[in-house]
C-alpha positions as CSV (number, residue, x, y, z in Angstrom):
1,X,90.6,146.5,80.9
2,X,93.4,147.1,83.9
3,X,94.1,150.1,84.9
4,X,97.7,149.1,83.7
5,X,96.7,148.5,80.5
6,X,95.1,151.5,80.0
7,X,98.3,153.7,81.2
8,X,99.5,151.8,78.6
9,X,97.2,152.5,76.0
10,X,97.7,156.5,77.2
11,X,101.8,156.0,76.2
12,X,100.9,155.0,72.9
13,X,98.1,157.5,72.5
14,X,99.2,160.1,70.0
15,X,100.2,163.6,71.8
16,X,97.3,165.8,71.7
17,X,96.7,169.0,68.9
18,X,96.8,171.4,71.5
19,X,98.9,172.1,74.9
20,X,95.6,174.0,76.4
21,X,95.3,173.5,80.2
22,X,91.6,172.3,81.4
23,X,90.6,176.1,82.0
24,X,91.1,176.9,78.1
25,X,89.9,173.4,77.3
26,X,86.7,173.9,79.2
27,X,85.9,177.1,77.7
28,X,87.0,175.5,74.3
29,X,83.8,172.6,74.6
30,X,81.7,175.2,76.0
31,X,82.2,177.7,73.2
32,X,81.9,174.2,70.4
33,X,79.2,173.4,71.9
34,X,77.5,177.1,72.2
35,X,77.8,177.4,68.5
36,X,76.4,174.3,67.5
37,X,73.4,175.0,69.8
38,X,73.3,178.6,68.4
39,X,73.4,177.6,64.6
40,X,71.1,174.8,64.9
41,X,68.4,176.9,66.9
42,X,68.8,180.5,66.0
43,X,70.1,180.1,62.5
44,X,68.2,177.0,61.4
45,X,71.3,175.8,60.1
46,X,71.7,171.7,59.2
47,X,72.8,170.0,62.2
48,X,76.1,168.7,59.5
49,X,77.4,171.9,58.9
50,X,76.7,173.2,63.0
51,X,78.9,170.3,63.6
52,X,81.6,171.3,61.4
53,X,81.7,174.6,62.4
54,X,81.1,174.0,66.1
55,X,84.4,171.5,65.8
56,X,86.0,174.2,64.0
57,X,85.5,176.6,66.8
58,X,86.3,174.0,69.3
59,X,89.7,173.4,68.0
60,X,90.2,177.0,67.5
61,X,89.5,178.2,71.3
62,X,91.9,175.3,72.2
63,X,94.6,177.0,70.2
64,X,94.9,173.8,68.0
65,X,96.7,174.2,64.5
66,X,93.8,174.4,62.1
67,X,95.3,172.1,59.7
68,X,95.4,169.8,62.3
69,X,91.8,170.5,63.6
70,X,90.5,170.0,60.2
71,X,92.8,166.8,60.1
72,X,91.6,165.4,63.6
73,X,87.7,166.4,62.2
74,X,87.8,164.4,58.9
75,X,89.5,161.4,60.8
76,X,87.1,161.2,62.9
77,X,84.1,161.7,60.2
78,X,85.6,159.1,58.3
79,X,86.3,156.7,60.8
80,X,82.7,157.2,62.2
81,X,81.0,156.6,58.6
82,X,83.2,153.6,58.1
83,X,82.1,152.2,61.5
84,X,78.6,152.5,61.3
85,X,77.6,154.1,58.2
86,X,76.9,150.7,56.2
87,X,74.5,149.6,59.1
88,X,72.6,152.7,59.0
89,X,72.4,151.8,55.5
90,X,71.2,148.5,55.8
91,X,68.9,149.4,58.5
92,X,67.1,151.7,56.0
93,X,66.9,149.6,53.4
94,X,65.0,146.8,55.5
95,X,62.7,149.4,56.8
96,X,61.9,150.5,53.3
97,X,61.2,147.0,52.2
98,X,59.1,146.2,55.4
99,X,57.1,149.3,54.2
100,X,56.5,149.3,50.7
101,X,56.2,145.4,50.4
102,X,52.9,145.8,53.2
103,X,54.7,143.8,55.8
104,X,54.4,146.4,58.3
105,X,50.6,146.8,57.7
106,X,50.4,143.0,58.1
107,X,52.0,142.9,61.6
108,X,49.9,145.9,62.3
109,X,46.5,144.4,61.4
110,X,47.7,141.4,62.7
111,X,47.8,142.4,66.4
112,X,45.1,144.5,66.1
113,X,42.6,141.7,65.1
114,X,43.7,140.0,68.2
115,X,43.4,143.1,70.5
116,X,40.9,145.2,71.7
117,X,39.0,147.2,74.5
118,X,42.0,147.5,77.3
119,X,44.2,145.4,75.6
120,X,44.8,148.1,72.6
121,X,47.2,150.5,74.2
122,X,49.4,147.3,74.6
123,X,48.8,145.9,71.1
124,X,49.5,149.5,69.8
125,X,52.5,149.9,72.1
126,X,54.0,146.0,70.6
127,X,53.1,147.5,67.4
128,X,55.2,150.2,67.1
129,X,58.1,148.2,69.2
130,X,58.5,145.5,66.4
131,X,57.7,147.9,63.9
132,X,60.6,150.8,65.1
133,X,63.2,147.9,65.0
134,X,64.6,148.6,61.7
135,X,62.7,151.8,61.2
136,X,64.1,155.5,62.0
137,X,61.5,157.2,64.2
138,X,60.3,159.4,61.8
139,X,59.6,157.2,59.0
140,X,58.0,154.9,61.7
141,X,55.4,157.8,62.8
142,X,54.7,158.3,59.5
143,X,53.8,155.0,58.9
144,X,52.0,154.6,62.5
145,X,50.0,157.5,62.4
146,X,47.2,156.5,60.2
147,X,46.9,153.2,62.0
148,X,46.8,155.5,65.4
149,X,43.8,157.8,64.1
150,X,42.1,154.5,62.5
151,X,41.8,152.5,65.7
152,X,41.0,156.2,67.6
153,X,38.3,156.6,65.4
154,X,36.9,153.2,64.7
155,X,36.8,152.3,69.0
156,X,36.2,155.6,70.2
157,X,39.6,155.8,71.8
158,X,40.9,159.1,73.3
159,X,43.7,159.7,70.9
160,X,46.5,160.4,73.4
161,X,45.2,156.4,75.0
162,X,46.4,154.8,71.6
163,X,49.1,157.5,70.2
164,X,51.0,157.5,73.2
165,X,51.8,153.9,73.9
166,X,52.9,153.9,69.8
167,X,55.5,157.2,70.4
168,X,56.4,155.6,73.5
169,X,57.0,152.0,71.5
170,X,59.5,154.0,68.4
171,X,61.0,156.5,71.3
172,X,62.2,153.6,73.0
173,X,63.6,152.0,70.1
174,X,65.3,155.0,68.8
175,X,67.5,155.9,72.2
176,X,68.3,152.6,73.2
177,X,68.3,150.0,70.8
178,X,70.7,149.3,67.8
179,X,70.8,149.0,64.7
180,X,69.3,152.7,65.1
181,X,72.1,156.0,64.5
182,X,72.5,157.0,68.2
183,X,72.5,153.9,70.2
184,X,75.4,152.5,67.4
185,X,77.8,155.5,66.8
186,X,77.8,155.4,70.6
187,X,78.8,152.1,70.9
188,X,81.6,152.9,68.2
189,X,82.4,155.7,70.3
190,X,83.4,153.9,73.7
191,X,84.3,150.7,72.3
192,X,80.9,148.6,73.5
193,X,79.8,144.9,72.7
194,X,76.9,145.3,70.4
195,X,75.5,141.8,71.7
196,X,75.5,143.0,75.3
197,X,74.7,146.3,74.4
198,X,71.7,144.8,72.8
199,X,70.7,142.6,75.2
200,X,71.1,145.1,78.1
201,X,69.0,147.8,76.1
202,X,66.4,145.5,75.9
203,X,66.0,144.9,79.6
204,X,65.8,148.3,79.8
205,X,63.3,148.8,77.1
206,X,60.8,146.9,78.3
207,X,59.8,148.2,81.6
208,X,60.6,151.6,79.7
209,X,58.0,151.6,77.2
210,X,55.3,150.0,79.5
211,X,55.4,153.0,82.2
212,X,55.8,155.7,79.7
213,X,53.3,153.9,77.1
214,X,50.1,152.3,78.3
215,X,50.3,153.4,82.2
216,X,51.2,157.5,81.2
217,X,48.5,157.1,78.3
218,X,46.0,156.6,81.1
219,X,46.9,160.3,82.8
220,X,47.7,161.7,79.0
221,X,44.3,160.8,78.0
222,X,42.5,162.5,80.9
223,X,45.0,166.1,80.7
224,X,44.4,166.3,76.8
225,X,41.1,164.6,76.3
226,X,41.2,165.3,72.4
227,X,39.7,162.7,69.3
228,X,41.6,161.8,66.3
229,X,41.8,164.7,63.9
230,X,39.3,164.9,60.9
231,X,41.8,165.0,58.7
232,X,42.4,162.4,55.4
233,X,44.4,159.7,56.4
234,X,47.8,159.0,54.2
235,X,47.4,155.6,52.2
236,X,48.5,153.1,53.2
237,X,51.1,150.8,51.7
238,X,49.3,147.7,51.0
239,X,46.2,149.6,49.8
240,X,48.1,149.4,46.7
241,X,49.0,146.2,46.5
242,X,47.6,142.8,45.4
243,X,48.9,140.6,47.9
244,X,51.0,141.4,50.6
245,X,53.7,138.6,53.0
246,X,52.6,136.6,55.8
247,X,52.5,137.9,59.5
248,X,55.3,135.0,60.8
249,X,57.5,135.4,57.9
250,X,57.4,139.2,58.1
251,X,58.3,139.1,62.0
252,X,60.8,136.2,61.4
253,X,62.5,139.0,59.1
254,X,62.5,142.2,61.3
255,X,63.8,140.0,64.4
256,X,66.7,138.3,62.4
257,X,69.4,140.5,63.4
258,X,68.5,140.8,66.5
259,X,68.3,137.3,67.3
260,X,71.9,136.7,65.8
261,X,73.6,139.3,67.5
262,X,71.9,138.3,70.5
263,X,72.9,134.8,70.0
264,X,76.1,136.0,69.4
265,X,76.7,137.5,72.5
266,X,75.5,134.6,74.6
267,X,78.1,131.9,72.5
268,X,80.6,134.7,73.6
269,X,79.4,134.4,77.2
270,X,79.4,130.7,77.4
271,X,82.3,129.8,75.8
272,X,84.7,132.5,76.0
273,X,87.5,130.9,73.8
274,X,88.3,133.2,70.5
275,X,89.6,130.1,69.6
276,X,86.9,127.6,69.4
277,X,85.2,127.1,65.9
278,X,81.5,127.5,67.6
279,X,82.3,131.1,68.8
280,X,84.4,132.3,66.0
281,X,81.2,131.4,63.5
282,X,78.5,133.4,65.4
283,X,81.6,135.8,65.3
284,X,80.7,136.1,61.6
285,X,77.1,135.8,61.5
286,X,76.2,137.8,64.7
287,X,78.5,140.7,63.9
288,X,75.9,144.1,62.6
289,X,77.3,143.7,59.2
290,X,76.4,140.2,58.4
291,X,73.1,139.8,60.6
292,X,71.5,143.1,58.9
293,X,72.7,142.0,55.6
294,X,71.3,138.6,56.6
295,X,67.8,140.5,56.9
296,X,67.6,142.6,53.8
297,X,68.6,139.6,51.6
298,X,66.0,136.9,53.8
299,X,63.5,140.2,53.6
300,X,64.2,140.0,49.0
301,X,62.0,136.6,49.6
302,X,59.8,136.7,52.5
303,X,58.6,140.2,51.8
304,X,59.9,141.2,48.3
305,X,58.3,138.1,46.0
306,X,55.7,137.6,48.4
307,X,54.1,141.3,47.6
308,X,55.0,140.7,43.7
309,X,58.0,143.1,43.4
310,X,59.7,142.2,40.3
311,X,63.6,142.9,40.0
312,X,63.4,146.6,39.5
313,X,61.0,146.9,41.9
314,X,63.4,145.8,44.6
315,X,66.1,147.6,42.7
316,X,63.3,151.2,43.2
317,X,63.1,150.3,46.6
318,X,66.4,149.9,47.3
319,X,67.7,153.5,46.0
320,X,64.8,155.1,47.8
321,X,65.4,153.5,51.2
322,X,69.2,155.1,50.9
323,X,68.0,158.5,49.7
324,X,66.8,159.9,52.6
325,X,69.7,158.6,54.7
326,X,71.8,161.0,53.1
327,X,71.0,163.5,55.7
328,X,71.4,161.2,58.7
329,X,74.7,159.8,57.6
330,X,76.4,163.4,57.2
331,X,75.0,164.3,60.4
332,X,76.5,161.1,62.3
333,X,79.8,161.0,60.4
334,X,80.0,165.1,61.6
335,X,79.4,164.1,64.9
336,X,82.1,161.9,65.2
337,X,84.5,164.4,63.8
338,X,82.9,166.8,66.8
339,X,83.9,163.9,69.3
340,X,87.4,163.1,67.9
341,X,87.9,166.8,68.2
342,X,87.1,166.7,71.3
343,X,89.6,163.5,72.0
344,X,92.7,164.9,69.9
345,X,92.0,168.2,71.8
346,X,92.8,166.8,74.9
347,X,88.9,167.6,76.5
348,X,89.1,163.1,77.0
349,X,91.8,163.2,78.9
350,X,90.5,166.5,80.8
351,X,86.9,164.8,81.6
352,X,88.8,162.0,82.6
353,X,91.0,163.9,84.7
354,X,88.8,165.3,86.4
355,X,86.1,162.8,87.2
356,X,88.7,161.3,89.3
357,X,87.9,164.1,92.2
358,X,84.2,163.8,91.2
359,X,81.6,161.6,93.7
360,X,79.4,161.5,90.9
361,X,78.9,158.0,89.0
362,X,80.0,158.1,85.5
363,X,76.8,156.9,84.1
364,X,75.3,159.6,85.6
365,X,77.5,161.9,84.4
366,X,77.3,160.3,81.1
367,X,73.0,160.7,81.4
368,X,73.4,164.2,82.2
369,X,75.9,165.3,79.6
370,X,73.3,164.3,76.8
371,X,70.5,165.6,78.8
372,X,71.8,169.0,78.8
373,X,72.7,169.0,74.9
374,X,69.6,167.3,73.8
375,X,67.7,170.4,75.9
376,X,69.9,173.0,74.2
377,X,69.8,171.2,70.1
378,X,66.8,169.6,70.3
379,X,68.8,166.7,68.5
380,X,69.0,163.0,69.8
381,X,71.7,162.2,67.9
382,X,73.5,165.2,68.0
383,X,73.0,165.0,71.8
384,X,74.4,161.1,71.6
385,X,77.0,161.5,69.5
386,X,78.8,164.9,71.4
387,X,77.8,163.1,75.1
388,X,79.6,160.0,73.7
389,X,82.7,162.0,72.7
390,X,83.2,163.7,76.0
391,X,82.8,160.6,78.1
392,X,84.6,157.6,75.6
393,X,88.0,158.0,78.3
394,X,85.5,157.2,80.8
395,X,85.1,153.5,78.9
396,X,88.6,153.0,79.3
397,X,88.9,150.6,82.5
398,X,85.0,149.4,82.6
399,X,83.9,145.9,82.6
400,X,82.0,145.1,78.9
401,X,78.8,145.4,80.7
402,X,79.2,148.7,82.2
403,X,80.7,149.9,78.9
404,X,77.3,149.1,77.3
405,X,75.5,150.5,80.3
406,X,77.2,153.4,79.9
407,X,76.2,153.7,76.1
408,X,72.5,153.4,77.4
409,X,73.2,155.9,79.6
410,X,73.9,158.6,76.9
411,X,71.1,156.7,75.0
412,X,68.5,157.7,77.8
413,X,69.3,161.3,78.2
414,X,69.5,161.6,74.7
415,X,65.8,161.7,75.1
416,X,65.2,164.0,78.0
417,X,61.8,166.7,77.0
418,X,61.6,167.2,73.8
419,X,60.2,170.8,73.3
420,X,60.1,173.0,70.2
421,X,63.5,173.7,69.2
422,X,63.0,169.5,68.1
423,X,61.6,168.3,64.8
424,X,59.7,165.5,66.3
425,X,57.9,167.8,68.8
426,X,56.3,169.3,65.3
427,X,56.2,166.4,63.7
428,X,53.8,164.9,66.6
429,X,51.8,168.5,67.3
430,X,51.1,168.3,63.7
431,X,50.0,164.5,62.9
432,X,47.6,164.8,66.3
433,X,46.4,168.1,65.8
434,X,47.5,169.5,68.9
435,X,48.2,172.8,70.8
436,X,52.0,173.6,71.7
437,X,50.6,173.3,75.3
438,X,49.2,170.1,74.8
439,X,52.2,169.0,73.1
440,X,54.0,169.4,76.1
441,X,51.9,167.9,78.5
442,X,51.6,164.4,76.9
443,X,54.5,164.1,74.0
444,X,57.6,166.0,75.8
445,X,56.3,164.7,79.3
446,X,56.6,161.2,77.7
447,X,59.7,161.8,76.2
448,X,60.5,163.0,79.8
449,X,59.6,160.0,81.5
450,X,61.4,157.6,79.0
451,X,65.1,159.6,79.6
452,X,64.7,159.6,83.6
453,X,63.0,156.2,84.1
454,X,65.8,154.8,81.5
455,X,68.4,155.9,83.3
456,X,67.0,154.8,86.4
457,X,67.2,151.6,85.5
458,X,70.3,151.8,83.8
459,X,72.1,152.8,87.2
460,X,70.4,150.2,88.7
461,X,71.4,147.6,86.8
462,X,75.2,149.0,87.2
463,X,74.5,147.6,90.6
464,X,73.6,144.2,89.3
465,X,75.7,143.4,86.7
């Protein structure tokens, strides 16, 4: 996009709520973003209603109308569901049916009958990669974890040399690849190609996962030299079934969507012509929408009728795959009412403003943003969906490629040391039996090491491309 353009684009832009200069403004985000981190950590309070209230709060220390804060916060809800609320939907139902149909225990046993000895960190850290694609981290853990204590048991494995390359695997996944929450209300949020977005998050991903997966395991293991818990192991999916589907089949399913949009993304590369009849079809069938509905219908046959569900038993799994997104979608659609806040506000035009004077690189700024609200809420998404908010104006005259750089920017400090005040931090002391001090030194140290090595690359590849 020109900078003329762009000007443009500011005419026609809608006045802002407020006429706050950037000292009130600044002290306005501060203050949102001070009660969100309060509510969330001191008052345990769901992360939807801390964003409501934190964008509340905003608008009110800006001196906005509150009719038109609440206004400005809906719209932005709304148009934040709308955008990426169906995928999220999708996403979960796939997952669900990968899970209860045993096609995630077949791709698990699968690689593990081919791996062993060194080769298991890597098996376990492909494992968990393919595995988290459609899968929101924590049901992914939960599914993980009793193949993670099996294989620590059964080959004598320190647990941290086979749990860590797994975390490391859905971490990944969950920062910086969609069709997961952060990585695609981001993209909503700055305007970003999914296809390149994709594509790019890949080639960040997999250098990623190998230095904070197998290679850190090798240090974890030796700082917190622990064995699997004695503890009994959840059961596991297929246990319960007859028959379960095939280990190509199942993989051809789980990498469908991503093969489309990426094929999508390389017809728009080559081509280039909204006109031609080639592009404008992988238009259709490599936009999210279509390529994740693509999946859960292909996954009704390949994974579905293999495992023996009958009608209802799709219907049952269905209903609970969108039950527990309840929570995630209120907490993304809040988010984006926090960011268009933050836009109709003015704090956009201030950021952008006064990054001009600024030295520092806008992805950095971008990585550092969600770094410091991920450290303060504990929250990747939360920490995703503000950074995005504050830096969308940012998008405005960046190539498509550095647009979707700058999404896995926000993506990789979304991650930055996860310590107590997060829910996965608990959710991984607990499953591994660990101290809080232990916890630290491998799972937040990880987590660590994903956000900085990330970005890294991410700023190098603004270099490239």
């Amino acid at each position: 996009m020109t900078r003329l353009s762009v000007e443009m684009l500011a005419a026609d832009a809608p006045p802002p709520i407020t006429s706050a200069g950037h000292a009130q403004l600044g002290i306005a985000v501060l203050v949102g973003i001070a009660v969100i981190v309060l509510l969330i950590t001191k008052f345990k309070l769901h992360a939807f209603l801390a964003l409501t209230i934190g964008s509340l709060a905003l608008g009110a220390v800006a001196g906005a109308p509150l009719d038109k804060a609440i206004t400005s916060f809906t719209s932005g809800l709304g148009s934040t569901v709308a955008g990426v609320g169906v995928l999220i939907a999708l996403g979960a139902i796939l997952g669900k049916l990968l899970a209860d149909s045993g096609g995630a225990d077949q791709i698990v046993d699968t690689i593990l009958a081919k791996a062993g000895g060194r080769a298991m960190p890597w098996a376990m850290v492909l494992i968990a990669s393919v595995v988290g694609l459609p899968l929101f981290f924590e049901v992914g853990i939960v599914l993980l974890i009793p193949v993670v204590l099996m294989v620590a048991k059964r080959g004598n494995y320190s647990l941290m040399r086979i749990g860590i390359p797994a975390l490391a695997g859905l971490s990944v996944m969950h920062g910086l690849i969609p069709p997961h929450p952060g990585p695609l209300v981001a993209i909503d949020a700055v305007k970003a190609n999914l296809g390149v977005t994709l594509a790019l998050g890949i080639v960040v991903a997999v250098p990623t996962v190998i230095i904070a997966g197998p290679l850190f395991s090798k240090v974890a293991a030796r700082w917190v030299d622990v064995p699997a818990p004695d503890r009994m192991l959840p059961q596991r999916a297929s246990e319960q079934l007859e028959r379960r589907p095939g280990f190509g089949p199942t993989l051809a399913t789980v990498l469908l969507p991503v093969v489309l949009m990426l094929a999508k993304a390389l017809v728009d590369i080559v081509v280039d012509d909204p006109a031609d009849h080639t592009q404008r079809v992988f238009d259709v069938i490599g936009s999210p929408l279509i390529a994740l509905l693509a999946a859960v219908i292909v996954g009704f046959f390949t994974l579905g009728r293999p495992a023996g569900f009958t009608r209802d038993r799709l219907q049952q799994t269905v209903e609970k795959g969108l039950m527990p997104i309840a929570g995630i979608l209120l907490i993304v659609g809040a988010g984006g009412g926090f960011k268009q806040t933050l836009i109709d506000s003015g704090v956009g035009q201030m950021i952008l403003d006064i990054s001009k004077d600024w030295s520092i690189p806008a992805l950095l700024l971008a990585w550092l943003i969600a770094v410091a609200i991920r450290l303060a809420t504990g929250s990747a998404t939360v920490a995703t969906v503000s950074a995005a908010g504050l830096v969308a104006p940012l998008a405005a005259d960046m190539s498509t490629t550095h647009t979707a750089l700058l999404v896995l920017a926000i993506g990789a400090g979304s991650l930055f040391f996860s310590h107590v005040n997060d829910a996965g931090f608990w959710l991984v002391k607990e499953y591994f039996g660990l101290k809080v001090g232990q916890t630290v030194k491998t799972w937040s140290l990880m987590e660590t090491i994903i956000s900085v090595v990330a970005g890294g690359l991410v700023l190098l590849l603004s270099l490239i491309v």
